[in-house]
PDB file with one MODEL, atoms N, CA, C and O in Angstrom:
MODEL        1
ATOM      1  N   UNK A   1      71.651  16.286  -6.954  1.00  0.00           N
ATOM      2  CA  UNK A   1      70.656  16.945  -7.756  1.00  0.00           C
ATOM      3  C   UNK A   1      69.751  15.871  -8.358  1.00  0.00           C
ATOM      4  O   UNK A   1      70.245  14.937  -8.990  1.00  0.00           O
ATOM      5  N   UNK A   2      68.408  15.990  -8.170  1.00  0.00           N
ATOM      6  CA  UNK A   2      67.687  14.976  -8.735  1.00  0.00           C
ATOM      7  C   UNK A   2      67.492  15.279 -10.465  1.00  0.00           C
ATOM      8  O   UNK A   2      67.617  16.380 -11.000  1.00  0.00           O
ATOM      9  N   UNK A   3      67.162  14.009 -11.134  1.00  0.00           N
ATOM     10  CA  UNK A   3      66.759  14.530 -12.789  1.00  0.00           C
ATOM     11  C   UNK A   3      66.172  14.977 -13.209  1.00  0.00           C
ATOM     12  O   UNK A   3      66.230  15.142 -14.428  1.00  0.00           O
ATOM     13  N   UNK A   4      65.037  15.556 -12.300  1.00  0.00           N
ATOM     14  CA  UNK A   4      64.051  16.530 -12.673  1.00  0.00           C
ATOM     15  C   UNK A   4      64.651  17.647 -12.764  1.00  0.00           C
ATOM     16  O   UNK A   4      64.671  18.357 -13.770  1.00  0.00           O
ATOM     17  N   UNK A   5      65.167  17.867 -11.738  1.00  0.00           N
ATOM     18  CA  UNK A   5      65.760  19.143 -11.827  1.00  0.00           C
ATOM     19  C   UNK A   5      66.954  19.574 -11.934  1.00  0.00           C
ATOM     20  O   UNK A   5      67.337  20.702 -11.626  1.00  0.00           O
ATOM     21  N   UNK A   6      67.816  18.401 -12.521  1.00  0.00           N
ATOM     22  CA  UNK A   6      68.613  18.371 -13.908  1.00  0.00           C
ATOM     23  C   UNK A   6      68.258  18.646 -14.933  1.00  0.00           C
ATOM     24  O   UNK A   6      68.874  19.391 -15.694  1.00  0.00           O
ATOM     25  N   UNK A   7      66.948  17.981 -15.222  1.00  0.00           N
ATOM     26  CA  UNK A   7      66.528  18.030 -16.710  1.00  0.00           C
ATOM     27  C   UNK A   7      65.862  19.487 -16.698  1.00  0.00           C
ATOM     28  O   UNK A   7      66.099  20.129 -17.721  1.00  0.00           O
ATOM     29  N   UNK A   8      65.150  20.071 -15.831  1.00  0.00           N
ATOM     30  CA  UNK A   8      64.979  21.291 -15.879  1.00  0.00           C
ATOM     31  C   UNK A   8      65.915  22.601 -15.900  1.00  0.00           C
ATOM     32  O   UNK A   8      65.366  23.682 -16.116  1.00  0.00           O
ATOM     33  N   UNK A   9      67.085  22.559 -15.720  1.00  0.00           N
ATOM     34  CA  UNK A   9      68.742  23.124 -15.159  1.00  0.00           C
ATOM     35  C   UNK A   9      68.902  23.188 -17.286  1.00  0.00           C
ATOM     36  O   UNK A   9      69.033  24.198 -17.979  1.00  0.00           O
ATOM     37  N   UNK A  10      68.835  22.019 -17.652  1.00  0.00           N
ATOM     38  CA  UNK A  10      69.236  21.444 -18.548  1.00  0.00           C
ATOM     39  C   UNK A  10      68.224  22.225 -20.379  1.00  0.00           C
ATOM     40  O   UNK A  10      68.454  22.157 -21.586  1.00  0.00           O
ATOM     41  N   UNK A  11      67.236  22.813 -19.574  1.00  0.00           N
ATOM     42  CA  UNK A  11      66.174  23.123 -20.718  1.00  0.00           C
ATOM     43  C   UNK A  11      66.270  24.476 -20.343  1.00  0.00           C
ATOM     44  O   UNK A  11      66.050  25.273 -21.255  1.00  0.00           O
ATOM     45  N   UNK A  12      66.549  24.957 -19.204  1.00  0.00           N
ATOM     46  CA  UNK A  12      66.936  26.590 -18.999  1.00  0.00           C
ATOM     47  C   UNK A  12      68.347  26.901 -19.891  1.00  0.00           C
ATOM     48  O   UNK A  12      68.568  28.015 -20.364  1.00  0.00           O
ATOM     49  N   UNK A  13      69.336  25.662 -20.061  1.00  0.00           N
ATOM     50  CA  UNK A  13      70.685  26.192 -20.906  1.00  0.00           C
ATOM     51  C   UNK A  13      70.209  26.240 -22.089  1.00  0.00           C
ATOM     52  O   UNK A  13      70.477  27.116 -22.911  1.00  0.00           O
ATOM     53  N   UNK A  14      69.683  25.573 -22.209  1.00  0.00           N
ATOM     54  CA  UNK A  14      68.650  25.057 -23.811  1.00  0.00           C
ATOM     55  C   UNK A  14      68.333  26.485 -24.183  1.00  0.00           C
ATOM     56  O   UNK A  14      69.075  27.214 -24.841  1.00  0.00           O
ATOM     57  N   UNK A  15      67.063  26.829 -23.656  1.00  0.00           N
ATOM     58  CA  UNK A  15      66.668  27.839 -24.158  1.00  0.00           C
ATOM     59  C   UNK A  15      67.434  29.211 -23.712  1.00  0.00           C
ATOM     60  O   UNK A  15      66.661  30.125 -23.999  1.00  0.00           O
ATOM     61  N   UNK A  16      68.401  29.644 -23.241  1.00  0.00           N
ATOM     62  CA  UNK A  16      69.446  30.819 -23.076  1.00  0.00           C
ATOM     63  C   UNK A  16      70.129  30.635 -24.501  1.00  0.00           C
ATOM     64  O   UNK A  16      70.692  31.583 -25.046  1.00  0.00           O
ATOM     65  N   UNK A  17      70.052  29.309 -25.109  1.00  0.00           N
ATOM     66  CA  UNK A  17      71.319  29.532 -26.227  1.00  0.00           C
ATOM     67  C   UNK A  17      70.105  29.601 -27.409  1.00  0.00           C
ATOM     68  O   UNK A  17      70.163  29.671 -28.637  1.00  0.00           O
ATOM     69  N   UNK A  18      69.265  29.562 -26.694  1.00  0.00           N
ATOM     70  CA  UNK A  18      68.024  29.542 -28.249  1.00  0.00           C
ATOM     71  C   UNK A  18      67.529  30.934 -28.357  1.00  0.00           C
ATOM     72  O   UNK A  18      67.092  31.497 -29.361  1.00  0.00           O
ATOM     73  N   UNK A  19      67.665  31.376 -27.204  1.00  0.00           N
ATOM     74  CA  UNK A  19      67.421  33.109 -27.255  1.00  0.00           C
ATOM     75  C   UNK A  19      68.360  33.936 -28.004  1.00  0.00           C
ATOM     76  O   UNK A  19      68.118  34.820 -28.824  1.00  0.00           O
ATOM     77  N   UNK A  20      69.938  33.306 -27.397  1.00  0.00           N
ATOM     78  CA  UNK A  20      71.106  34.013 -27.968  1.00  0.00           C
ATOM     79  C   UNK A  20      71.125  33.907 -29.483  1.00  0.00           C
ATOM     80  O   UNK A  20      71.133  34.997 -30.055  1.00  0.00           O
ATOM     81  N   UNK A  21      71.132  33.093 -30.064  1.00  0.00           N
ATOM     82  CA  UNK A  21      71.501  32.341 -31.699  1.00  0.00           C
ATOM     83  C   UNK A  21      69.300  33.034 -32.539  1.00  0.00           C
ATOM     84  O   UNK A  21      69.087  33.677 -33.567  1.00  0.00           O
ATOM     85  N   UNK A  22      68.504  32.624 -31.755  1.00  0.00           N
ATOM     86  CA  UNK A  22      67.752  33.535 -32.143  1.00  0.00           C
ATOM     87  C   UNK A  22      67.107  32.480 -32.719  1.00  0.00           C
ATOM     88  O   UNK A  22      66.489  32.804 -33.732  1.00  0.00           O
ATOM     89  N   UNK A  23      67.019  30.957 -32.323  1.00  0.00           N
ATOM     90  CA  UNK A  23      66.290  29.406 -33.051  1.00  0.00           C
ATOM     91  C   UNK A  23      65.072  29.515 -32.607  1.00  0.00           C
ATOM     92  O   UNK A  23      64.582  30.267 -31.764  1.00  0.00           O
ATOM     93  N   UNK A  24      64.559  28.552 -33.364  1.00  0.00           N
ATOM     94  CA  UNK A  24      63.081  28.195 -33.106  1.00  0.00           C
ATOM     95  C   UNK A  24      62.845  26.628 -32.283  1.00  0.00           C
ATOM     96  O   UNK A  24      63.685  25.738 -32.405  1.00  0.00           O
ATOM     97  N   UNK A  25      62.241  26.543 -31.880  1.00  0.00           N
ATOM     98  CA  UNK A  25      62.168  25.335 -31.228  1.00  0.00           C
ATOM     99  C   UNK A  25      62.536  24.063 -31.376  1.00  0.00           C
ATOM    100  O   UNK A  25      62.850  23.203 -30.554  1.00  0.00           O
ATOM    101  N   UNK A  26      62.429  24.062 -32.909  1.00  0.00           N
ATOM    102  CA  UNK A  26      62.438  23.007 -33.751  1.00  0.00           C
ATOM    103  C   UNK A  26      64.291  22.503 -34.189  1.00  0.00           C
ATOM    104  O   UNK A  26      64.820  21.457 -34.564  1.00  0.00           O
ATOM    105  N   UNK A  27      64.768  23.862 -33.890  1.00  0.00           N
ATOM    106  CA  UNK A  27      66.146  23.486 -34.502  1.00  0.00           C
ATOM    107  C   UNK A  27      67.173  23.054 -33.941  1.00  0.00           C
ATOM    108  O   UNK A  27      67.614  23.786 -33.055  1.00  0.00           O
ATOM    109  N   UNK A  28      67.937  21.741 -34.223  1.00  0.00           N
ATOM    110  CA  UNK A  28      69.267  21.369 -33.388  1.00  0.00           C
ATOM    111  C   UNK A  28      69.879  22.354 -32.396  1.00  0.00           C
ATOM    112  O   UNK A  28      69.841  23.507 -32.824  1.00  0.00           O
ATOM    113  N   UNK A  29      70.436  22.221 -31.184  1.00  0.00           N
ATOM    114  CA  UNK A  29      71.062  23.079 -30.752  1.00  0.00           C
ATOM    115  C   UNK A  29      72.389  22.689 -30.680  1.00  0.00           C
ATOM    116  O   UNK A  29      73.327  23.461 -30.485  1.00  0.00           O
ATOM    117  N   UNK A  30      72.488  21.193 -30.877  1.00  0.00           N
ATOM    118  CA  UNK A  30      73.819  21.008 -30.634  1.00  0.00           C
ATOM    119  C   UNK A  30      74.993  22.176 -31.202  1.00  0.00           C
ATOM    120  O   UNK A  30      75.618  22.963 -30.492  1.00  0.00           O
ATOM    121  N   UNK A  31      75.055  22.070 -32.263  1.00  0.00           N
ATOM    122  CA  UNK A  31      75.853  23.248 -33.286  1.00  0.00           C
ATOM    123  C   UNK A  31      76.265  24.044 -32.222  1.00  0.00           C
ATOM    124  O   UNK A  31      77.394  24.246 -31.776  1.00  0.00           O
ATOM    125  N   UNK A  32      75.350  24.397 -31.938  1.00  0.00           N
ATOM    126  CA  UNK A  32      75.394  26.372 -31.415  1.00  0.00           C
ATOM    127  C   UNK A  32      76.402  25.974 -29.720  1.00  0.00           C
ATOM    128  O   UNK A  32      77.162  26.859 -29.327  1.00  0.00           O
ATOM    129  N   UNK A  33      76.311  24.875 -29.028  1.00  0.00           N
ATOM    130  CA  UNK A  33      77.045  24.787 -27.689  1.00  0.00           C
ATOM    131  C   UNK A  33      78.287  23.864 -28.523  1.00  0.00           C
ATOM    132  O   UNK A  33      79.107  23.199 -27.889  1.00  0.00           O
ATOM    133  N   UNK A  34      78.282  23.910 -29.447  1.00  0.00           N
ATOM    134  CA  UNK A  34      79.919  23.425 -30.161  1.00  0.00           C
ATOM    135  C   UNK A  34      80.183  24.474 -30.509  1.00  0.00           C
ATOM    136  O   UNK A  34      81.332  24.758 -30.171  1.00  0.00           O
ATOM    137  N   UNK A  35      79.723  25.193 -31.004  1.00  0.00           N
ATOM    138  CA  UNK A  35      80.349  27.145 -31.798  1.00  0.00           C
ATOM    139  C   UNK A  35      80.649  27.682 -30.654  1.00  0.00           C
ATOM    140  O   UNK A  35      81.761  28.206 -30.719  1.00  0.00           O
ATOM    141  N   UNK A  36      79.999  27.822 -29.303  1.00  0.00           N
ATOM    142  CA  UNK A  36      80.317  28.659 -28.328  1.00  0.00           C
ATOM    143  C   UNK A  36      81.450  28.053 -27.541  1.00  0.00           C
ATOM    144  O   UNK A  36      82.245  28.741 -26.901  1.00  0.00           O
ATOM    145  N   UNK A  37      81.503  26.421 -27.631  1.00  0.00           N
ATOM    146  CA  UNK A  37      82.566  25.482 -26.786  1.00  0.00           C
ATOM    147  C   UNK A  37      81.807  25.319 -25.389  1.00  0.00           C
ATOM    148  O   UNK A  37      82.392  25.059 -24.337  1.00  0.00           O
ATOM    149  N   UNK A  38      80.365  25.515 -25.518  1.00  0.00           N
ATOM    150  CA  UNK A  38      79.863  25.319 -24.180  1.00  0.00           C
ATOM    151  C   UNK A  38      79.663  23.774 -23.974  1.00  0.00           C
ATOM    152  O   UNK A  38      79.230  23.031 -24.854  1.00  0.00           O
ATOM    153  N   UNK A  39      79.920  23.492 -23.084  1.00  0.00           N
ATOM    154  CA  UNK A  39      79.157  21.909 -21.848  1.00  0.00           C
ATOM    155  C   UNK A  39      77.821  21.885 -21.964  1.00  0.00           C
ATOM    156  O   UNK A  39      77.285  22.945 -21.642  1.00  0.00           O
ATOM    157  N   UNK A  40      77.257  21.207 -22.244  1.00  0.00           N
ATOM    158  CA  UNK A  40      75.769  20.639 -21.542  1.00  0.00           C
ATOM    159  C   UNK A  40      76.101  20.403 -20.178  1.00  0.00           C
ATOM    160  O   UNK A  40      77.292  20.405 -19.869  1.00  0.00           O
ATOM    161  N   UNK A  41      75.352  20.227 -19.437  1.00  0.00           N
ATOM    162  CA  UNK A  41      75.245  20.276 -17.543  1.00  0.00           C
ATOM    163  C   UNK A  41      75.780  18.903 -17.895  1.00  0.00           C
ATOM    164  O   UNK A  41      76.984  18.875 -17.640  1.00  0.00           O
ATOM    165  N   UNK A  42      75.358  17.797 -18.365  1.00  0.00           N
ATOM    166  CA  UNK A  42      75.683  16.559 -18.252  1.00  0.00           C
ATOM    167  C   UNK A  42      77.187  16.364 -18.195  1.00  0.00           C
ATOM    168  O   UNK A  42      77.862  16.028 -17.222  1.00  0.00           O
ATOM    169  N   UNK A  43      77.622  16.675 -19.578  1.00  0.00           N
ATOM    170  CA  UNK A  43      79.038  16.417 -19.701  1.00  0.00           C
ATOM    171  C   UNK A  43      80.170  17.311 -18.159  1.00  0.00           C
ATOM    172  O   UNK A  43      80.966  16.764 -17.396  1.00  0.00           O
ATOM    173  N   UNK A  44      79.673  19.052 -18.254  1.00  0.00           N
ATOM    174  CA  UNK A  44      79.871  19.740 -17.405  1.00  0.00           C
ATOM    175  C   UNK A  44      80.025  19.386 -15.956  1.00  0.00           C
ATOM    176  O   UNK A  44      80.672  20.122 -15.211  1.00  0.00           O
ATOM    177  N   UNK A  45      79.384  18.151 -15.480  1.00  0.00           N
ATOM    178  CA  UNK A  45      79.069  17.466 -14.435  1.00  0.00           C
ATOM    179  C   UNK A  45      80.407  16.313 -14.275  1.00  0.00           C
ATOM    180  O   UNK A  45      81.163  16.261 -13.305  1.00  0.00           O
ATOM    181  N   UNK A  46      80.464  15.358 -15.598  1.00  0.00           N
ATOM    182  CA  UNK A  46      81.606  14.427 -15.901  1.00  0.00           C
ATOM    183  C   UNK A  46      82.606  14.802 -16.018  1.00  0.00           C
ATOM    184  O   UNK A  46      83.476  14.186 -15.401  1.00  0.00           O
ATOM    185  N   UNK A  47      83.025  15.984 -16.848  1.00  0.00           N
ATOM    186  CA  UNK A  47      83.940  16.637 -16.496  1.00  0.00           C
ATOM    187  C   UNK A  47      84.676  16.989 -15.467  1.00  0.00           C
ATOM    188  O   UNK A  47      85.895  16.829 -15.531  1.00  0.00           O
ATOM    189  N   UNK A  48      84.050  17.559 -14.273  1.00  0.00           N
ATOM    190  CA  UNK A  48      84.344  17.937 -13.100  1.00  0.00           C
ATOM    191  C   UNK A  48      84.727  16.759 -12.301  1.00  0.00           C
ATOM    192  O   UNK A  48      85.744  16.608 -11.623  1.00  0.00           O
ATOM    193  N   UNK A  49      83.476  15.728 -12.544  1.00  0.00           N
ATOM    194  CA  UNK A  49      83.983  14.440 -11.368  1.00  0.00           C
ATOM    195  C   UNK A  49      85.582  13.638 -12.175  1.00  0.00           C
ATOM    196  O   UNK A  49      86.216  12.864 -11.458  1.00  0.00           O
ATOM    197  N   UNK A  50      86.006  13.858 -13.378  1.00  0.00           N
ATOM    198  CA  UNK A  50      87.315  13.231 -14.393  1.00  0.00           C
ATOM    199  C   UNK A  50      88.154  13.913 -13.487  1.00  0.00           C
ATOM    200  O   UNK A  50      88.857  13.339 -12.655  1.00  0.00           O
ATOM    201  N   UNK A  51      88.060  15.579 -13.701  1.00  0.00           N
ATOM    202  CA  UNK A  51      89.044  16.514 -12.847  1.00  0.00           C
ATOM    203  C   UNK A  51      89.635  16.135 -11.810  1.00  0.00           C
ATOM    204  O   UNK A  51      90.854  16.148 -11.638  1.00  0.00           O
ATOM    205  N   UNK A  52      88.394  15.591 -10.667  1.00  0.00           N
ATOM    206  CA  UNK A  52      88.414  15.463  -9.055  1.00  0.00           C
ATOM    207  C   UNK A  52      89.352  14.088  -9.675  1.00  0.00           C
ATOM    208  O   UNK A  52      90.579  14.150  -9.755  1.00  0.00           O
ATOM    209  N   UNK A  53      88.617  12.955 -10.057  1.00  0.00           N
ATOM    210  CA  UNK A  53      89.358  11.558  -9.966  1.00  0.00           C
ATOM    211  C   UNK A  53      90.865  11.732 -10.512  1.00  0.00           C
ATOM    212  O   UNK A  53      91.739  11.057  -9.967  1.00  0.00           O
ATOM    213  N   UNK A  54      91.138  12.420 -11.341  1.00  0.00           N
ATOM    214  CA  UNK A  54      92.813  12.784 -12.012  1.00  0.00           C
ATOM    215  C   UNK A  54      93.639  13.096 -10.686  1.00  0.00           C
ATOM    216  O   UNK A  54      94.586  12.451 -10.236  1.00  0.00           O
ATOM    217  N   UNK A  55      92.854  14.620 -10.007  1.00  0.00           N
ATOM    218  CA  UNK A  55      93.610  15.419  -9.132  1.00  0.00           C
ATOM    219  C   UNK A  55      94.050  13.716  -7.858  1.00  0.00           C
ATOM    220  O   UNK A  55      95.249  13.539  -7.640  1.00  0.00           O
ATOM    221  N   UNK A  56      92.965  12.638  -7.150  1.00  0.00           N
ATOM    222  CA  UNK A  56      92.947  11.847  -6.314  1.00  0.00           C
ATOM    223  C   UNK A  56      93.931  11.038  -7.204  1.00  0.00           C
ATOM    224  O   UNK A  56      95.038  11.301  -6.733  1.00  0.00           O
ATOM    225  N   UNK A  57      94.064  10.336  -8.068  1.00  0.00           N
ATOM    226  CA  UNK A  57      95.110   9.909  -8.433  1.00  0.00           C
ATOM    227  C   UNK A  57      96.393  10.398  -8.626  1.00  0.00           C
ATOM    228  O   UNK A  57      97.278   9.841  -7.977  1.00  0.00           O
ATOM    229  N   UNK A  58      96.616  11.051  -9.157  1.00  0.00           N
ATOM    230  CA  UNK A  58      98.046  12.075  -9.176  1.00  0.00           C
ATOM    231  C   UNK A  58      98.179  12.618  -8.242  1.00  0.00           C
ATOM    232  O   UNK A  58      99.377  12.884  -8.148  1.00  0.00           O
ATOM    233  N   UNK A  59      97.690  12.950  -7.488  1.00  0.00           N
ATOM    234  CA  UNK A  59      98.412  13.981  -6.337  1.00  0.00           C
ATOM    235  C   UNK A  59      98.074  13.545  -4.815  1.00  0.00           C
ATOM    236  O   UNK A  59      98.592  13.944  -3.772  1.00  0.00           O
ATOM    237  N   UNK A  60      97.060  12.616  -5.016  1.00  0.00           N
ATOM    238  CA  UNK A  60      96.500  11.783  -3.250  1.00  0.00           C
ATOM    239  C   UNK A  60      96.166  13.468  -2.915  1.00  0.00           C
ATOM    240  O   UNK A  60      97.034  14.040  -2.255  1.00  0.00           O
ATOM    241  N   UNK A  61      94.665  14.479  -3.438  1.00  0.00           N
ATOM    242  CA  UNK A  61      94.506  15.367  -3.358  1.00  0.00           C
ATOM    243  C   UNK A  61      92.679  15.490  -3.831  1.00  0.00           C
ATOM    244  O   UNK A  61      92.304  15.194  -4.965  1.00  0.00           O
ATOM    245  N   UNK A  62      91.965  15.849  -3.011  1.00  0.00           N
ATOM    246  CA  UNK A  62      91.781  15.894  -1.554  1.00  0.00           C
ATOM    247  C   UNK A  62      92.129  14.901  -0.594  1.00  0.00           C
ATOM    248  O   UNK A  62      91.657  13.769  -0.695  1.00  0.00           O
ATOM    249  N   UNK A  63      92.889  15.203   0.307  1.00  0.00           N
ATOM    250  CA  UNK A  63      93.570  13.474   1.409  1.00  0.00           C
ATOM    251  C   UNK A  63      92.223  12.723   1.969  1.00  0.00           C
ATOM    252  O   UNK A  63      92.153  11.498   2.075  1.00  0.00           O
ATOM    253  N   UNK A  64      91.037  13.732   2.353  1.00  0.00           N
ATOM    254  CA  UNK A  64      89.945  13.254   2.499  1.00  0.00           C
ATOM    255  C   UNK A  64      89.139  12.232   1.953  1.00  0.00           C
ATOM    256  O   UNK A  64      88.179  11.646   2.454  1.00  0.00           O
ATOM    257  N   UNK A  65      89.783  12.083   0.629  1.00  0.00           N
ATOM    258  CA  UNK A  65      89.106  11.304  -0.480  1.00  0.00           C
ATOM    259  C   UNK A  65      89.822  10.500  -1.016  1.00  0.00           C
ATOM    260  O   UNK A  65      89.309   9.582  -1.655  1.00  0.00           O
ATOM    261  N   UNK A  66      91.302  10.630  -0.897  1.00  0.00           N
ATOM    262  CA  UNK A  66      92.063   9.861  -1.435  1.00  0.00           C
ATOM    263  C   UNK A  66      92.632   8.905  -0.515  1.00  0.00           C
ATOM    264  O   UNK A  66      93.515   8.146  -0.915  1.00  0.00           O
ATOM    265  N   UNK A  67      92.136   8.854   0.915  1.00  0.00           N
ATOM    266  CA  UNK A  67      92.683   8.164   2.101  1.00  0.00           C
ATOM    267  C   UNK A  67      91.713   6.915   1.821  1.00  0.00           C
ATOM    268  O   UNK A  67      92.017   5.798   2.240  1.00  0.00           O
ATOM    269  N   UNK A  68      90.383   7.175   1.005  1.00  0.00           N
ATOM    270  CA  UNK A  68      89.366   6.277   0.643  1.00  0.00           C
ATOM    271  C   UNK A  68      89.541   5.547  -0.578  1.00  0.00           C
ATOM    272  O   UNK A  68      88.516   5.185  -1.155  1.00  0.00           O
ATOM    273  N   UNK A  69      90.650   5.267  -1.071  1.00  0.00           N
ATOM    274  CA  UNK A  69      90.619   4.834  -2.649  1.00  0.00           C
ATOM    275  C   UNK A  69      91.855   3.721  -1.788  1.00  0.00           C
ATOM    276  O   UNK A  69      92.436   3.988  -0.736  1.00  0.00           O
ATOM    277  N   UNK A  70      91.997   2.462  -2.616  1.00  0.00           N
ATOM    278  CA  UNK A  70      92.802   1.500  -2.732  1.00  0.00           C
ATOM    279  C   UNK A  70      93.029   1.253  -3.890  1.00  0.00           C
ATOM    280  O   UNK A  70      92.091   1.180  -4.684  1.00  0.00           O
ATOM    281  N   UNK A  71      94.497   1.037  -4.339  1.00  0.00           N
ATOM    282  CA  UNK A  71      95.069   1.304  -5.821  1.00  0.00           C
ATOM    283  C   UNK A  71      95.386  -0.148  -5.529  1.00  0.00           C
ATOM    284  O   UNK A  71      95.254  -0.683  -4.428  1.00  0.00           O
ATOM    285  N   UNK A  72      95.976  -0.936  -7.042  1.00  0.00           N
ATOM    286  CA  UNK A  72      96.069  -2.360  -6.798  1.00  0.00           C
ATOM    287  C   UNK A  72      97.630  -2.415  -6.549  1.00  0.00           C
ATOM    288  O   UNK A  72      97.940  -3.539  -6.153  1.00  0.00           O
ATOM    289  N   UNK A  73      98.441  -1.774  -6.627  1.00  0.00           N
ATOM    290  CA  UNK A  73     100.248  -1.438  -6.318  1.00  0.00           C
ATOM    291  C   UNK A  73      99.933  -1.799  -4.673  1.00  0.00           C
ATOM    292  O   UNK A  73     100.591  -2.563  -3.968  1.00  0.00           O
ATOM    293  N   UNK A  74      98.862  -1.103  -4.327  1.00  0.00           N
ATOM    294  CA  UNK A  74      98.989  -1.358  -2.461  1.00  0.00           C
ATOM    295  C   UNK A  74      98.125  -2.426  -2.045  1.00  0.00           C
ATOM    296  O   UNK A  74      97.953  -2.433  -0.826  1.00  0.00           O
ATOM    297  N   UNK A  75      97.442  -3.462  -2.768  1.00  0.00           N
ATOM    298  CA  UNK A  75      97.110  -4.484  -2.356  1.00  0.00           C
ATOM    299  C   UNK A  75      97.940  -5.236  -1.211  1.00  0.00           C
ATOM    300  O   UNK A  75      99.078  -4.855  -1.483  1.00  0.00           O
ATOM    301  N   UNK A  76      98.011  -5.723  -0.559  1.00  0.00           N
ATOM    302  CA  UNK A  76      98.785  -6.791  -0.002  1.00  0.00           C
ATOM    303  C   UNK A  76      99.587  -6.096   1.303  1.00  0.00           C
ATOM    304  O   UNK A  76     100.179  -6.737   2.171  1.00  0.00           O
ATOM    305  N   UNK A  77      99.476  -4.772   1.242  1.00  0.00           N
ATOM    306  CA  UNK A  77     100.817  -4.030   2.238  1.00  0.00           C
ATOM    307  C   UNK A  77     100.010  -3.687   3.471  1.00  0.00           C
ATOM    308  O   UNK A  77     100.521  -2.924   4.291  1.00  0.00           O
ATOM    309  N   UNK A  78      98.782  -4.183   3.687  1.00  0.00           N
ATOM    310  CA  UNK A  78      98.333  -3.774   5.176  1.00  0.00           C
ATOM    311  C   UNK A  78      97.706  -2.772   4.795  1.00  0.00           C
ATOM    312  O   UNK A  78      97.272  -2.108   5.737  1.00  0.00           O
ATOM    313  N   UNK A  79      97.412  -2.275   3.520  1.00  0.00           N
ATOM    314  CA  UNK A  79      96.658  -0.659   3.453  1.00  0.00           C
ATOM    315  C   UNK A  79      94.527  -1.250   3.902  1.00  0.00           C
ATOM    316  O   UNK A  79      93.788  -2.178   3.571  1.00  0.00           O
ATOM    317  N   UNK A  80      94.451  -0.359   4.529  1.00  0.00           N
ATOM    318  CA  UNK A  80      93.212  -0.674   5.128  1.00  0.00           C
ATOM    319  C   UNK A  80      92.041  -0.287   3.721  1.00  0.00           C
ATOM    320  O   UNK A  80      92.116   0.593   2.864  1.00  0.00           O
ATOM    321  N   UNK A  81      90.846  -1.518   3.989  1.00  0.00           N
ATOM    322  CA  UNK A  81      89.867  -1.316   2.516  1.00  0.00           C
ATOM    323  C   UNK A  81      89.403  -0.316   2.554  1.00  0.00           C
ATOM    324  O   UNK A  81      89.634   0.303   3.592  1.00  0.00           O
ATOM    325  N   UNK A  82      88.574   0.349   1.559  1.00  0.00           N
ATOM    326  CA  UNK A  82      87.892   1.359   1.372  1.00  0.00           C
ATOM    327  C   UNK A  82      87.363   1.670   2.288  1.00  0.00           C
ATOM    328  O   UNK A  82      86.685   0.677   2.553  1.00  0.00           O
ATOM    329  N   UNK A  83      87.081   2.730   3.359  1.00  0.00           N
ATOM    330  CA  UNK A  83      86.183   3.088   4.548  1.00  0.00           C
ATOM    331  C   UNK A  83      84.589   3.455   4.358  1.00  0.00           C
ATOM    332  O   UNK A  83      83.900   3.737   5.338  1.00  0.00           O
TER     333      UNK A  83
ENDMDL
END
């Protein structure tokens, strides 16, 4: 996704929670996506890639992705570098 249209993704959540809560342009929104427990796309984004990297560490899950990671325990054993 490019940042344009991140940052545009990003001003559509903006203003859905400025409609909901009933703000004016001018006013913080943070508050209001901490009251609801919502993500900004940004974090929402980091989040997801933490998820994926946890699941590839703990579980060698997706094998697709985790056949691509070299941990430093397997240094030295013939495990082939990153592809």
């Amino acid at each position: 996704m490019t940042v344009a249209l991140s940052e545009r993704l990003q001003r559509a959540q903006n203003y859905c929670l400025r409609f909901i809560f009933n703000l004016d342009r001018g006013e913080h929104i943070t508050p209001f996506f901490n009251q609801l427990g919502v993500l900004t796309l940004k974090r929402f984004r980091s989040y997801h890639i933490l998820m994926l990297l946890f699941k590839i560490i703990s579980f060698k899950s997706p094998e697709y992705l985790s056949i691509k990671f070299r941990f430093l325990g397997e240094v030295g054993r013939g495990v082939p570098e990153i592809a």
